[in-house]
N, C-alpha and C positions, 0 to 999 in steps of 0.2 A: 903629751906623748908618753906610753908605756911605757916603762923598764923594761923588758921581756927576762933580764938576768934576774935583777927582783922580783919580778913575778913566780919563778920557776921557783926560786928561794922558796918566796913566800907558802906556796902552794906545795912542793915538797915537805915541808914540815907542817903541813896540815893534812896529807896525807899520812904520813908518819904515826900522825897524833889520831887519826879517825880509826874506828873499827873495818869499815871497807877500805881503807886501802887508797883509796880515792881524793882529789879533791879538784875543783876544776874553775875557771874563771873565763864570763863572757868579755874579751878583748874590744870585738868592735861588730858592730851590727849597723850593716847600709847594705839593708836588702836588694838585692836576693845576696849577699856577702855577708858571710860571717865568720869569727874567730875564736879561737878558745884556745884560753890553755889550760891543758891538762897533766895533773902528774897523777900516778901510781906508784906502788912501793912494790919492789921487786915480788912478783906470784899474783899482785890482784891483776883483775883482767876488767875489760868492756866486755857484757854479753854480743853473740851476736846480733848485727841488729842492718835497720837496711840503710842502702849507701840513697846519699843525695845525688841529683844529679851531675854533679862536678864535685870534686872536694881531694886536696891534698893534706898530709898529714907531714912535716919536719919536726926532728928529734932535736931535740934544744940540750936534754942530758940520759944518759944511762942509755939503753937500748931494749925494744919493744919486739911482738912479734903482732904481723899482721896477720890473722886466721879468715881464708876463704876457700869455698869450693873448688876454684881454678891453681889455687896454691898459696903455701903459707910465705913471706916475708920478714927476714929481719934486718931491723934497722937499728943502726949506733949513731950518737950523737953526730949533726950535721948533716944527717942524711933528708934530703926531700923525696918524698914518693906519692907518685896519682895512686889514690886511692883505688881500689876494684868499685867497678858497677855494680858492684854484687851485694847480699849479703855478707859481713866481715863484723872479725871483732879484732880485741886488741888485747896483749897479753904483757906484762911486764918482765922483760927477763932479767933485770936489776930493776932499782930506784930510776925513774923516768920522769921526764918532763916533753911533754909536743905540745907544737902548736899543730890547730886543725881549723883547716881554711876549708870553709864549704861553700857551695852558693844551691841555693833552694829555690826553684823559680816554682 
């Protein structure tokens, strides 16, 4: 079983340490499910990109903003939110860490 605290750990400071800002870890894959976690370092972003057909996103640290045509989103740690059907991206408004539960049929 994961750490999810250690992961965040771990991945925070390799985002820290990368030129992009970024760094990200697949959690668990039992398709059509899947998980990741990801951190940012407060200003890097996800481009926009398109949504799966399901998929929630929880702030595990720091707080995020969600960017989509029907409206922006921000989340602080703890927070669970459905994802938009849409296209969306994702913005760091501090040092963050989420998990992102998707499912791809």
């Amino acid at each position: 079983m994961d750490d999810l605290n250690a992961l965040a750990d771990e991945h925070l400071s390799a985002a820290r340490a990368a030129a992009h800002g970024r760094s990200a870890h697949l959690l668990l894959r039992q398709e059509p499910l899947r998980q990741t976690v990801i951190a940012l370092t407060a200003g890097s972003a996800l481009d926009e990109h398109n949504a799966p057909p399901a998929s929630s996103l929880q702030v595990l640290r720091g707080a995020v903003r969600v960017t989509a045509a029907s409206g922006d989103v921000e989340l602080a740690a703890g927070r669970l939110h459905p994802m938009p059907r849409e296209r969306h991206g994702l913005l760091a408004l501090e040092d963050a860490v989420v998990l992102l539960t998707a499912v791809n049929v």
